[in-house]
Structure formats: structure tokens, C-alpha cells
N, C-alpha and C positions, 0 to 999 in steps of 0.2 A: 401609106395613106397620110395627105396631111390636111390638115382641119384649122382655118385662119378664120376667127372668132369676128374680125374686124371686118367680113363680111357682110355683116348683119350691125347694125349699131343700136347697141346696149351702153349700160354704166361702163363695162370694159374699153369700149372703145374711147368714153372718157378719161381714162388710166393712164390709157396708151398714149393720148394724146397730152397728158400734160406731165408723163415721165419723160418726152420728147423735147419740151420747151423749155430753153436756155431759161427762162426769166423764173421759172417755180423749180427749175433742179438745184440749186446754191440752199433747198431746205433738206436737208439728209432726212430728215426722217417721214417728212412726207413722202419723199422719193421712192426711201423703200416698202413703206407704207399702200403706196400706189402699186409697187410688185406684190407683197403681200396680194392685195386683193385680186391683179389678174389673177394671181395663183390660183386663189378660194376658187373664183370662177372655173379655171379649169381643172382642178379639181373635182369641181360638181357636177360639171361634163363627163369627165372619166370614171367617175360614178355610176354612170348610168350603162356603163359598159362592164362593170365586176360583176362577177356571179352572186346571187345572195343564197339565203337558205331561210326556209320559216322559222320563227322561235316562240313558244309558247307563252304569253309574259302573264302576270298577274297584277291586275290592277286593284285601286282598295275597292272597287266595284263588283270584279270578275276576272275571268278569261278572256285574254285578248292573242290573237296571232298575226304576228307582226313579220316582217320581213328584214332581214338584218344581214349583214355581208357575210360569205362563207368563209372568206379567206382574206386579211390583212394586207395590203400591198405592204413594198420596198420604198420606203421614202429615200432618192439619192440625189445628191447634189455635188456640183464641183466649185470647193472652195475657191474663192472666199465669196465672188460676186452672186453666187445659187443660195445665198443662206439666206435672203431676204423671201425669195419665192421657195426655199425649202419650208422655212417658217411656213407660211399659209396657206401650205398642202398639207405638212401638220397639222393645223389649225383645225383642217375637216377630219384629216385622217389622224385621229387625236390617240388610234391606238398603234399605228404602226412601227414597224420597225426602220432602222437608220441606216444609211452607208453615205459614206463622205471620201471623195474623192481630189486630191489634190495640181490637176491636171491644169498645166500653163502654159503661155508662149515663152520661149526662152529664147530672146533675140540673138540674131548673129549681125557681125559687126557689118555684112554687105546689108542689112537690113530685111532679110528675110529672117525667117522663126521655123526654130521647132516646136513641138509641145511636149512639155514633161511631164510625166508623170509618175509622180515620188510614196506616196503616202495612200493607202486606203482600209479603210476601216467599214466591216461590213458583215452582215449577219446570211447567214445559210439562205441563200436565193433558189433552191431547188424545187420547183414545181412553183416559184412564186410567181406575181406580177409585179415590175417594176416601175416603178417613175420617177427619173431622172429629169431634175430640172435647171438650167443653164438660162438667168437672161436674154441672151445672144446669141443665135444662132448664125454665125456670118462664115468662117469657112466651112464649116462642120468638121474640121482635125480633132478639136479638142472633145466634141464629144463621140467621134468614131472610135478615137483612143479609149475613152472611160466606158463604152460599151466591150469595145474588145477586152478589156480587162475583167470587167464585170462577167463576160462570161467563162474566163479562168475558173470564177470560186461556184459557177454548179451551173445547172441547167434548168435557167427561168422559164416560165410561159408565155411570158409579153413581156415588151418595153415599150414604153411610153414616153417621150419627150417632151418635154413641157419648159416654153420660150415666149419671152415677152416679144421680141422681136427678131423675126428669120430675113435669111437672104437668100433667094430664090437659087445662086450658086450653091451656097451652104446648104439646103436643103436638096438638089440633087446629088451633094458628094456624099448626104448620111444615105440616103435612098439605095444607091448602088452599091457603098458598102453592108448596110444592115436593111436589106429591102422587106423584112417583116416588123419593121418599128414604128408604130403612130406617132407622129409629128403634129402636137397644137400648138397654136403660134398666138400669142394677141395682135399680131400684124405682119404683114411681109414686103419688106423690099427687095427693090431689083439690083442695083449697085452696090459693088465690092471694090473698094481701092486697091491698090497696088500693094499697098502694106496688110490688108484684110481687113480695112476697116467697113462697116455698112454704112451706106447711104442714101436716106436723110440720116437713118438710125437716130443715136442719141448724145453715144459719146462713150465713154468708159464706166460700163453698167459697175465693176466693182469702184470704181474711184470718185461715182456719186453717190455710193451707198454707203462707203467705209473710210474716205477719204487716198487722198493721195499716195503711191508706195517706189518705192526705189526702182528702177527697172531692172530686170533680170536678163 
């Protein structure tokens, strides 16, 4: 399933539109600021699809029966460019738990890439739900990787994807490898360069957020 928010125009679709724009990304922190909040948004969507359970609360009035989540998602993200939208899915999921993944293009000298992945750090996934969130969705390698991996450490109930911007190739390559994964997008393009880049896209979601890094 995938589910592109910019559908419908909302405040997100304002987000999208000015994480896109040369002339307001040269401010980092609005930048990531603006992923922050798509995040919240989807988020709040994927909210509505957790199981809850009633809870009996007590107010200084009385009894009240409130409905509250049954179960904690998996907050995961792939360092470094997902820490800005990992931040605010936390932000809602303010009790969850963490997994961080280190998954990258590792250029070769004809100019094609593979993706690495070195590093992961992550809590008992067994019967959970997950949401994995990556900026960029443009070939979808890096994050077919970081799901096949995730499912090494147990056996989750969902995965959830969560990307400011998809590319409609990238999002057919996660599909046929991992075809029970929801895919929310804050927007999608149809063009993939030669190197992997999307376009209009944006540019380099980590090197707006965190500034510039040596190439690998």
C-alpha cells in the first residue's frame, strides 16, 4: 500500500514545498524542522491504524475511560539523513522504543553504488510494529536492505515506511521486495537519474540537514 499525503493539500503539502526550494534550504534548521513536522503528520495517520485498549483513568472529578495504544511501536531510522523525521515520530510516539540503522551508498569508482550496511542498534521487534523512516525514497536499495536486516532480529507485525519524498521506481523496487510494507510518502516523483538521484526531488536530504561529508 502506498499512501501520498500531497494528495490532498494540507499544512504538509506546505513542508514539502519549501523543503524543495533552493532559496529557504541554505537554513538547516528550518529544513529539518520542516521534516520534523511532515513526520508528526504521518505519524498521526499511522495512529489511526494501531490497535488501542481502554484504560480506566481517574480524574480529580471521577472516572473516566479513555482509550490509549495497546502496544508501543518501533521507532527506526537510517543514519544520519532519518534523524530529523525520526525526531518527530518521536515527538508523538514520545514512549517508544528505538533502532537506528547505519545503511549507505558506497560509491564505486565506474559510478554506480552499493549500499552498506555497518551498524545497528535495536530493541526486541517480536510481535511489534515498526516505522522505519528515511527522507528519500528514490531507489528503494537502502531501505530493502534495512528492512531485510530488521527482519534478522525477530518477527514484527508491520512495517511502516515513512518518506518525505518517493520515486515512483523506488517505490515499485520496496513493493516487490517487501509487498506487506505501507509506504507514506509527503510526495512522489516520477524521475530517477542515472546515479539515483530523484527528480525535481530536493537535493541531498542528509547534507541539508547536517551539512556536507566526505564521499564514501
Amino acid at each position: 500500500m502506498v499512501i501520498n499525503l500531497s494528495e490532498h493539500h494540507s499544512l504538509l503539502t506546505n513542508w514539502v514545498s519549501e523543503i524543495r526550494d533552493i532559496s529557504i534550504q541554505n537554513d538547516r534548521l528550518r529544513f529539518r524542522r520542516n521534516l520534523e513536522r511532515i513526520a508528526e503528520v504521518i505519524g498521526y495517520e499511522i495512529s489511526k491504524q494501531l490497535n488501542t485498549a481502554e484504560k480506566e483513568i481517574t480524574t480529580p472529578m471521577g472516572k473516566y475511560t479513555g482509550k490509549v495504544l495497546q502496544q508501543q511501536p518501533v521507532l527506526a531510522t537510517i543514519l544520519r539523513a532519518g534523524l530529523a523525521m525520526h525526531n518527530g515520530l518521536l515527538n508523538y510516539f514520545d514512549k517508544a522504543d528505538n533502532a537506528f540503522l547505519s545503511a549507505y551508498r558506497k560509491h564505486n569508482p565506474d559510478g554506480s553504488f552499493d549500499i552498506s550496511l555497518e551498524y545497528l542498534s535495536c530493541p526486541d521487534l517480536n510481535d511489534r510494529v515498526v516505522i522505519l523512516s528515511d527522507p528519500m525514497l528514490a531507489t528503494g536499495a537502502s531501505l530493502v536492505k534495512s528492512v531485510q536486516h530488521l527482519q534478522k532480529q525477530g518477527k514484527y507485525k508491520k512495517v511502516h515506511i515513512v518518506c518525505a519524498i518517493a520515486c515512483t521506481v523506488g517505490i515499485e523496487h520496496v513493493l516487490s521486495e517487501l509487498p506487506d510494507v505501507t509506504i507514506w510518502c509527503g510526495d512522489i516523483d516520477n524521475e530517477l537519474t542515472s546515479k539515483g538521484y530523484i527528480v525535481p526531488g530536493l537535493g541531498d536530504a542528509g547534507d541539508l540537514a547536517f551539512g556536507t561529508k566526505m564521499q564514501c
